[in-house]
C-alpha positions, 0 to 999 in steps of 0.5 A: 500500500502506498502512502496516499493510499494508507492516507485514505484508509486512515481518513475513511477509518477514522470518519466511521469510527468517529461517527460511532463516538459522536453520541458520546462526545456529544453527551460529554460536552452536553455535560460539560456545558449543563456544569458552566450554564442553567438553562435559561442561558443556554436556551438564550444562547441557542436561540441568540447567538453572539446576540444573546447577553450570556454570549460573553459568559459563554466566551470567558467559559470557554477555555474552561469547558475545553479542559472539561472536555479534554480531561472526560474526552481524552480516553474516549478519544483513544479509544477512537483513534485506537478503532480507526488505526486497527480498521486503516490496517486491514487489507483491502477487500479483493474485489468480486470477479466479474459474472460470467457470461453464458453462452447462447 
C-alpha cells in the first residue's frame, strides 16, 4: 500500500469510527456545558447567538469547558483513534470477479 493510499484508509477509518463516538462526545460536552450554564442561558444562547447577553459568559467559559472536555474526552478519544488505526490496517477487500457470461 502506498502512502496516499494508507492516507485514505486512515481518513475513511477514522470518519466511521468517529461517527460511532459522536453520541458520546456529544453527551460529554452536553455535560460539560449543563456544569458552566442553567438553562435559561443556554436556551438564550441557542436561540441568540453572539446576540444573546450570556454570549460573553459563554466566551470567558470557554477555555474552561475545553479542559472539561479534554480531561472526560481524552480516553474516549483513544479509544477512537485506537478503532480507526486497527480498521486503516486491514487489507483491502479483493474485489468480486466479474459474472460470467453464458453462452447462447
Amino acid at each position: 500500500m502506498g502512502q496516499q493510499q494508507a492516507d485514505q484508509a486512515m481518513i475513511a477509518a477514522t470518519r466511521s469510527a468517529a461517527a460511532d463516538y459522536q453520541k458520546r462526545w456529544d453527551t460529554q460536552l452536553a455535560a460539560a456545558y449543563a456544569q458552566n450554564f442553567n438553562e435559561a442561558q443556554l436556551q438564550s444562547l441557542l436561540d441568540q447567538g453572539p446576540q444573546s447577553p450570556h454570549a460573553q459568559l459563554m466566551q470567558s467559559k470557554q477555555a474552561d469547558i475545553n479542559r472539561m472536555m479534554q480531561q472526560s474526552s481524552s480516553s474516549l478519544l483513544r479509544e477512537m483513534m485506537t478503532k480507526a488505526y486497527a480498521k486503516a490496517q486491514q487489507p483491502a477487500a479483493a474485489p468480486s470477479p466479474a459474472p460470467k457470461k453464458s453462452k447462447p
